[in-house]
Wavefront OBJ file of the C-alpha trace (Angstrom):
o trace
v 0.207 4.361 17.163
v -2.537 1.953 18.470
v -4.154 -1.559 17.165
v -7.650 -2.662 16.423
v -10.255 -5.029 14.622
v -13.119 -4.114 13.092
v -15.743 -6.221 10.964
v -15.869 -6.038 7.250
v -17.597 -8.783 5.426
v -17.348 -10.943 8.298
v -13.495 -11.260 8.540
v -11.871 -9.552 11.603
v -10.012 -7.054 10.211
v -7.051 -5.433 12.116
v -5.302 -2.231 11.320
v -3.440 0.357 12.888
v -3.774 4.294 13.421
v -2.555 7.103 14.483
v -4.131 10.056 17.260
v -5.940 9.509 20.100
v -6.604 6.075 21.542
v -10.497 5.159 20.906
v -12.727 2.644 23.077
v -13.144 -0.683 20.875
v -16.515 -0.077 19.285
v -15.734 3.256 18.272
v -13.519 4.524 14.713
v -10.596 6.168 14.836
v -11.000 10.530 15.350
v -9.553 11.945 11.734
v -8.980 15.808 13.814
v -5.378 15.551 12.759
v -4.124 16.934 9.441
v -5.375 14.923 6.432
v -6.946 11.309 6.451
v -4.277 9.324 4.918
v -5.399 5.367 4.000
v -2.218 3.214 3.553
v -2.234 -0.341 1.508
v 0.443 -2.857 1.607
v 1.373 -4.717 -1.025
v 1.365 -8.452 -1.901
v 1.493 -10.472 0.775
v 2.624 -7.585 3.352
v 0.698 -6.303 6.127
v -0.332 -2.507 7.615
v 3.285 -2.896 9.507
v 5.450 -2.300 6.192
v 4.217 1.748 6.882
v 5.365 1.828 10.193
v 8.063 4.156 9.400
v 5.691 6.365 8.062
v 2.988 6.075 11.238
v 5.504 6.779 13.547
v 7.084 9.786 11.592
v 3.586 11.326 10.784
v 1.064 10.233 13.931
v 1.208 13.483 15.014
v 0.267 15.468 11.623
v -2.069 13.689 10.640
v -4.615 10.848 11.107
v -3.670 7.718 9.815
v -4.811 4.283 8.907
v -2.974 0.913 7.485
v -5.043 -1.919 7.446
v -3.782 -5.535 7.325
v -6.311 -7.394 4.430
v -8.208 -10.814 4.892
v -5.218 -13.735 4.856
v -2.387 -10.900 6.150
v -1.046 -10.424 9.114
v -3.182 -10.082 12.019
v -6.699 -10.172 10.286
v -8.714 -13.545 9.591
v -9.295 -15.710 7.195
v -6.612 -18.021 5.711
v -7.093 -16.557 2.183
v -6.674 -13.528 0.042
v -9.198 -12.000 -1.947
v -8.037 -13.525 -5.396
v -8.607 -10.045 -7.256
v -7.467 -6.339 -7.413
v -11.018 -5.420 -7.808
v -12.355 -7.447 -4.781
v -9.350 -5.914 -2.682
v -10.840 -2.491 -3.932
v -14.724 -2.680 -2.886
v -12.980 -4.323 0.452
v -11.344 -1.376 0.829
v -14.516 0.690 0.290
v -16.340 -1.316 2.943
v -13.357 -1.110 5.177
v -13.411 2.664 4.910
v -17.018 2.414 5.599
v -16.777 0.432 8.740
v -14.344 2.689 10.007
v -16.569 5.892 9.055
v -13.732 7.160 7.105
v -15.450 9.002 4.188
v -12.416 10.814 1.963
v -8.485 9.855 2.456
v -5.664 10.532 0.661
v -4.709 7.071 -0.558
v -1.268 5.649 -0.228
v -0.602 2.327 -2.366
v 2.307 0.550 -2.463
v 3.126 -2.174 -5.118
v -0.343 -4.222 -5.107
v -1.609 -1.736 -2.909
v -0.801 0.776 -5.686
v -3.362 -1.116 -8.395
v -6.088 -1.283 -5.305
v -5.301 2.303 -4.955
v -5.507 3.066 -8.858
v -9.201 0.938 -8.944
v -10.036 2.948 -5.836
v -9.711 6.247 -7.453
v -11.454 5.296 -10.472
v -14.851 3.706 -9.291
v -15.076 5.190 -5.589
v -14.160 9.105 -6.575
v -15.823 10.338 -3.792
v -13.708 8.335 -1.418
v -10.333 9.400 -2.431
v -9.274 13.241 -2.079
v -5.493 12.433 -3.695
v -3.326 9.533 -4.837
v 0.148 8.363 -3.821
v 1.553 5.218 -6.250
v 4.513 3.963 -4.613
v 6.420 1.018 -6.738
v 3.485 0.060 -8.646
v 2.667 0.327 -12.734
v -0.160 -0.596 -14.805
v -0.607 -3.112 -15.589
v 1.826 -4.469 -12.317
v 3.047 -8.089 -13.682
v 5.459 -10.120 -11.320
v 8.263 -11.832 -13.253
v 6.764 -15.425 -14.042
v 10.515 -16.478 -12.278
v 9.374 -14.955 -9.179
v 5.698 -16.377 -9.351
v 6.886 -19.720 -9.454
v 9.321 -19.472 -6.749
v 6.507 -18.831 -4.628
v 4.367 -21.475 -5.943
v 6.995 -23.627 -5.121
v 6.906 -22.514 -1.480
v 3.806 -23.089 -1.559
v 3.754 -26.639 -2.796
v 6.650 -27.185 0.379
v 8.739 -27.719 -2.798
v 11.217 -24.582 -1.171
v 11.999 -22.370 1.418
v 10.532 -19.253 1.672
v 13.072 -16.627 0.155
v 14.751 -13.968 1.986
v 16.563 -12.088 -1.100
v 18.040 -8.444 -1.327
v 16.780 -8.485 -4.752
v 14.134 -5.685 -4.300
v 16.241 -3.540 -2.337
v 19.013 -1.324 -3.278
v 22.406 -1.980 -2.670
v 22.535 0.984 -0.387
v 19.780 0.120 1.490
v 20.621 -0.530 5.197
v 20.503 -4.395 6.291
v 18.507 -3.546 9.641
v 15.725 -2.428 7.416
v 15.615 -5.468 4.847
v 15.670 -7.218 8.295
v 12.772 -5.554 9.184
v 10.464 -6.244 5.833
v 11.349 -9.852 6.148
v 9.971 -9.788 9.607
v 6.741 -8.262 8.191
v 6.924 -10.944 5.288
v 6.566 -13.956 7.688
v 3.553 -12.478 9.209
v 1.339 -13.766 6.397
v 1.076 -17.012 4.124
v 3.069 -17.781 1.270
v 0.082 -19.198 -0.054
v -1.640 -15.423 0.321
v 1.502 -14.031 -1.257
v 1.237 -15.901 -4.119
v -2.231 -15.727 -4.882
v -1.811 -12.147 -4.599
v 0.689 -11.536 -6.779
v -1.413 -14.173 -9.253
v -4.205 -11.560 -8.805
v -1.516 -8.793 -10.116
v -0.984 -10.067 -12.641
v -4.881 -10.950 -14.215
v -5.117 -7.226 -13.524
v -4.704 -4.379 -16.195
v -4.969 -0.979 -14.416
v -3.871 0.794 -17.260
v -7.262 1.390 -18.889
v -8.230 3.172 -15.536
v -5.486 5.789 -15.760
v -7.117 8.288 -17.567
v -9.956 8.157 -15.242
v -8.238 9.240 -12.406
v -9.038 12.984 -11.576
v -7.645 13.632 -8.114
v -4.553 14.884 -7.233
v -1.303 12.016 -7.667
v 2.038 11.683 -7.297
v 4.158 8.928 -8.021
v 6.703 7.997 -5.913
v 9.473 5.492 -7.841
v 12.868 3.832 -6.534
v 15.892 3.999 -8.488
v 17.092 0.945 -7.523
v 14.190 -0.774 -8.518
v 14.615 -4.343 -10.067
v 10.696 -5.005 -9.712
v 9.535 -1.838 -11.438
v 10.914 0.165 -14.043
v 11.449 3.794 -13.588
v 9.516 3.328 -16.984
v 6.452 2.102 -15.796
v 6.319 4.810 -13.453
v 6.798 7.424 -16.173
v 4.230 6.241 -18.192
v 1.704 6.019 -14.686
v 2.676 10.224 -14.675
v 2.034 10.399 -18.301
v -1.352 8.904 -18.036
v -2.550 10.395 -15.309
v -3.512 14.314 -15.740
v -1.317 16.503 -13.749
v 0.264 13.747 -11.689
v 3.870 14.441 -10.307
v 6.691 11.590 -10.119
v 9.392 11.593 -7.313
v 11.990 9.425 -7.836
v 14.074 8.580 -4.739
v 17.772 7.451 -5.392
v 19.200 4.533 -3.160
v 15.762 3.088 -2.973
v 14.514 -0.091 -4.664
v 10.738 -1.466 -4.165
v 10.453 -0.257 -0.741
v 11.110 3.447 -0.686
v 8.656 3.979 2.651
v 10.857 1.943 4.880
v 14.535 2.280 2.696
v 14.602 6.084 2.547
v 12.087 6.518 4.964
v 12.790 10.630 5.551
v 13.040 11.161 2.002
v 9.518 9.528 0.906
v 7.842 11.218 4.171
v 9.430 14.913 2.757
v 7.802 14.004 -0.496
v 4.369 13.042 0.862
v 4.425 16.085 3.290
v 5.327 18.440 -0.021
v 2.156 16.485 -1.822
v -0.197 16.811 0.986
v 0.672 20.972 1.842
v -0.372 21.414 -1.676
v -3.791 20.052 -0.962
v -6.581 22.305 0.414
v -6.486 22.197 3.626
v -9.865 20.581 4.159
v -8.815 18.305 7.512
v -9.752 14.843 8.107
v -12.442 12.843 7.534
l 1 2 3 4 5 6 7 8 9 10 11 12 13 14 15 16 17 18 19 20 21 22 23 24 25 26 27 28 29 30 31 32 33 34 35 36 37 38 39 40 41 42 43 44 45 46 47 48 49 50 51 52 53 54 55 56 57 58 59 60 61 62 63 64 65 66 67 68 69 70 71 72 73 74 75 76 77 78 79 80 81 82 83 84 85 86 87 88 89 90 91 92 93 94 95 96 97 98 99 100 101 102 103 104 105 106 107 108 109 110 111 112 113 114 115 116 117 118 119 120 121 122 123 124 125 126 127 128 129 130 131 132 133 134 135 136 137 138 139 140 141 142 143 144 145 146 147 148 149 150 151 152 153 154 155 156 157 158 159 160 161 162 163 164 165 166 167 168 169 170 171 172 173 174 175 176 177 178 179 180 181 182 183 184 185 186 187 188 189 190 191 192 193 194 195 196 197 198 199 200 201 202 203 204 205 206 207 208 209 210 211 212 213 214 215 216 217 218 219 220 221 222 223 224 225 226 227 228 229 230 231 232 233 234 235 236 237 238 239 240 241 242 243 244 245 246 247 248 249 250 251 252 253 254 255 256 257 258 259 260 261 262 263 264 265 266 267 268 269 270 271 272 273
């Protein structure tokens, strides 16, 4: 797995991928398997999918980008909207010369992945929705727990509450390493910018390949709101992992990657980007 920045709309943008190692200037190769793009969610970074690098560099060629305000890119903001994240995300994957992906969203990076799909087609070969719905609305508890951070009002939290009581504490430990990386201020505005956005009328829209990936133990989203995501979207499949809560990538890490391989083997086998 290697790190690098590239340019998109002026703000240094840092990601990582998988494959062989390219000089600065040059994009990633995409010789491997399928082009998978990977989003974070609100206020998270590309690291959150590390799991998920490191179990599939090998198979196939993947990217996780960190967006404006998270982790290691610049800027000290977020983008404010699900549909700005989006055409970022197009001019990212321009940047990088990556031309069709399978797209892997989790949470907010579900919504960005739903927008994706339905106004930049030719971009996105398939569609994974991990812990997302549509619309995606944080609890207004939770919102204003962070605006309180914010504000210096609080401490930043460091809850179990979207994890399942199974889930190992080394790997909550983990996601609350990644959490610190970027500013509660980001976080918040982000999940602000959730919740102004209504995915829902872009469902039927969607025409590539999806699954759904839900966890059981999910306090944040329903395994509801990811049944009605599968009844939306035409002929999209729903996995639902048990002893997993919002973070099934990192809390049952072999279990999501055995899903996603299943997904992508039923693709045609049309390689990288």
């Amino acid at each position: 797995m290697s790190s690098k920045y590239t340019t998109v709309a002026g703000v240094a943008t840092h990601f990582l991928y998988t494959g062989t190692t390219t000089l600065p200037p040059e994009p990633p190769r995409y010789d491997r398997g399928k082009a998978i793009l990977l989003l974070h969610g609100a206020g998270g970074n590309a690291g959150v999918w590390r799991a998920q690098l490191q179990r599939w560099g090998s198979s196939h060629s993947i990217l996780a980008l960190d967006y404006p305000g998270h982790g290691r890119s610049g800027s000290t903001d977020g983008l404010g909207s699900v549909e700005a994240y989006c055409d970022f995300t197009a001019d990212f994957a321009t940047a990088v010369r990556l031309s069709r992906a399978v797209v892997v969203g989790t949470c907010m990076g579900g919504a960005i992945a739903i927008e994706l799909a339905a106004t930049h087609p030719d971009l996105v070969e398939a569609v994974v929705l991990v812990a997302t719905a549509a619309p995606l609305h944080f609890a207004p508890a939770a919102v204003d727990a962070w605006r309180e951070v914010t504000c210096g009002r609080a401490p930043q939290p460091f809850t179990t509450d979207g994890f399942s009581p199974k889930t190992d504490f080394a790997v909550m430990r983990e996601l609350w390493m990644e959490q610190v990386k970027t500013d509660p201020r980001v976080r918040f505005t982000d999940m602000v910018a959730c919740n102004y956005y209504d995915g829902s009328a872009r469902l039927t829209s969607i025409r590539q390949p999806t699954l759904i990936v839900a966890g059981r133990d999910d306090s944040l989203v329903s395994i509801e709101a990811a049944e009605t995501l599968q009844q939306r979207i035409n002929g999209a499949r729903l996995v639902v992992l048990d002893d997993a809560g919002h973070h099934p990538a990192s809390e049952r890490a072999e279990a999501f990657g055995a899903a996603l391989q299943e997904f992508l083997s039923q693709l045609p086998a049309t390689g990288g980007s």
